[in-house]
C-alpha positions in Angstrom: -31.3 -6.4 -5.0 -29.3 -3.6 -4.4 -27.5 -6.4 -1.2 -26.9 -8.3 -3.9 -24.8 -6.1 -6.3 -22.9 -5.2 -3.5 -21.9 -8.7 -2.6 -21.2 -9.4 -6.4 -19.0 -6.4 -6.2 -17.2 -7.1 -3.4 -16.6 -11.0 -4.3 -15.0 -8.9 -8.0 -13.1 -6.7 -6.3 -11.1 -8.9 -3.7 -8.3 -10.1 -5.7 -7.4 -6.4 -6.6 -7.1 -6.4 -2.5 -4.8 -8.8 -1.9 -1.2 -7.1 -1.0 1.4 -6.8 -3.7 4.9 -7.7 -2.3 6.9 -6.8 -5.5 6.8 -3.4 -6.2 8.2 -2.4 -9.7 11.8 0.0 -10.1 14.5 0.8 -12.6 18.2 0.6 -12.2 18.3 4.2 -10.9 16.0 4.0 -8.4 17.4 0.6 -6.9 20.9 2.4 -7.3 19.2 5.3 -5.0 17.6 2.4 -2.3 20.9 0.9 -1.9 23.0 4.1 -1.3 20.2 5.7 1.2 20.5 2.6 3.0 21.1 3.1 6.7 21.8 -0.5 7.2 23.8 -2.8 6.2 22.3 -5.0 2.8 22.2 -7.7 1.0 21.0 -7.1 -2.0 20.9 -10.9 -4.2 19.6 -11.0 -8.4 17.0 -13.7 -8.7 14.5 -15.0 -10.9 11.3 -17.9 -10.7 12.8 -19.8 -13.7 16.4 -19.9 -12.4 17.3 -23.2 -10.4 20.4 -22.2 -8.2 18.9 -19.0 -7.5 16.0 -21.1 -6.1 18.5 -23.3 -4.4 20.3 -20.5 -2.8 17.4 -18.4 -1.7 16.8 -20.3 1.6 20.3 -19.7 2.9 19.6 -15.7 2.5 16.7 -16.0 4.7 18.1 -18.7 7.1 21.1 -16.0 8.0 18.4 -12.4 7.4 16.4 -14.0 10.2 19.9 -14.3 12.8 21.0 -11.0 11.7 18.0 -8.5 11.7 19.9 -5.9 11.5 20.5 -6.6 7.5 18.2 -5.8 4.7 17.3 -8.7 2.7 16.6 -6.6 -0.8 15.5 -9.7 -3.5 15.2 -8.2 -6.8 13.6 -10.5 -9.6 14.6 -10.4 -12.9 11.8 -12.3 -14.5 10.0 -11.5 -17.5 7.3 -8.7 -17.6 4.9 -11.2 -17.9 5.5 -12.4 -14.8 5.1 -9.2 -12.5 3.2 -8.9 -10.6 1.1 -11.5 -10.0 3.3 -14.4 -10.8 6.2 -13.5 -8.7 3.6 -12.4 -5.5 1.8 -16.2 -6.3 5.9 -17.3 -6.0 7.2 -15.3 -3.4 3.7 -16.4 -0.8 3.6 -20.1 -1.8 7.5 -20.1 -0.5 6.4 -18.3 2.9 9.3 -15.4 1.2 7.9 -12.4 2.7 10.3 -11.5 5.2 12.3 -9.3 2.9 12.6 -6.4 0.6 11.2 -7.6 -3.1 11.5 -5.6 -6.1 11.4 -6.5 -9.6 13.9 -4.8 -12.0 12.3 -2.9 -14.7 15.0 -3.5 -17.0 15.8 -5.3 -20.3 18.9 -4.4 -21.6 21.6 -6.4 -19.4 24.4 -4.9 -20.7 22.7 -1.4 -19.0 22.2 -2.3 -15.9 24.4 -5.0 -15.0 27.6 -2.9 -14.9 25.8 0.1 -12.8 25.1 -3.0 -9.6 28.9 -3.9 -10.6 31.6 -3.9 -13.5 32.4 -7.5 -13.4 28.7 -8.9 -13.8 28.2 -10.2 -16.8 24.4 -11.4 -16.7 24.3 -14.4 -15.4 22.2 -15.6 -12.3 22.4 -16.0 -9.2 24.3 -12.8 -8.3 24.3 -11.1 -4.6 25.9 -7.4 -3.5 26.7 -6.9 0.3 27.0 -3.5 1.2 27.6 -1.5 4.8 27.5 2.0 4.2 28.6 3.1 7.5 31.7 1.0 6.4 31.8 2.0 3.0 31.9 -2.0 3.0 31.3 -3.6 -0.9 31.4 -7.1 -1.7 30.0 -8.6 -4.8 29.1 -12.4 -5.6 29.1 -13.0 -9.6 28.0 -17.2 -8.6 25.8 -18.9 -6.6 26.7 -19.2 -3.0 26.6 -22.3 -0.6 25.4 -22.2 2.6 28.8 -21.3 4.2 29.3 -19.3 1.5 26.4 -17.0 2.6 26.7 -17.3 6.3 30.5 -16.5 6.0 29.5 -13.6 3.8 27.1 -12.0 6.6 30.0 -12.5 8.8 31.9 -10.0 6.9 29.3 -7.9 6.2 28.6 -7.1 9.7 32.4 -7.4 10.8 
């Protein structure tokens, strides 16, 4: 009997097991990620529901994987609802693990869009590429093409 408790346990417990890769933050901690970085990032604003942020996505990892040396930071702006099991379910049936994920805490836009840069106004797909050893800034207020994104690497690593 008591075998048989354990197994029912175990069986209960294993999705709890499973590894989270979005871990939860607020503006102020990203801000403190990206400016303790010791490598040059790419930080890009995404979310499940968004299309060209979908579309774009592959072109990040494409050019993470030739340049190891960059950080690949993904932080999902999806509802609350969806953290964290929706955007973990997302993120594994893509094969997306080989970055940074985070999901942004955040509802009020107009708070944290101007502390990742002045000229964002909200909208999605956005990307910041920063090299603090170059004190190196570049922000993307559109979606990027796949030129787009390799030429920005290019730049960032210049």
């Amino acid at each position: 009997m008591k075998r048989i408790c354990f197994v029912i346990l175990a069986i209960l417990l294993m999705p709890g097991l499973r590894a989270q890769y979005v871990k939860k933050l607020g503006i102020a901690e990203l801000e403190q990620h990206i400016v303790n970085s010791k490598k040059p990032l790419v930080v890009n604003f995404w979310a499940t529901f968004c299309k060209p942020c979908l579309e774009e996505l592959p072109y990040f990892f494409e050019q993470s994987k030739r340049h190891d040396s960059v950080e690949l930071v993904l932080v999902s702006l999806d509802l609350p609802d969806y953290f964290p099991a929706k955007i973990d379910e997302f993120l594994l049936k893509r094969s997306m693990t080989g970055a940074t994920h985070f999901w942004l805490n955040e509802t009020n836009a107009d708070t944290f869009c101007p502390r990742i840069d002045k000229s964002w106004d909200g909208a999605l797909p956005v990307s910041l590429f920063v090299h603090p050893a170059r004190q190196y800034r570049k922000f993307y207020n559109r979606a990027l093409n796949p030129m787009e994104v390799e030429q920005a690497f290019r730049e960032l690593l210049q």
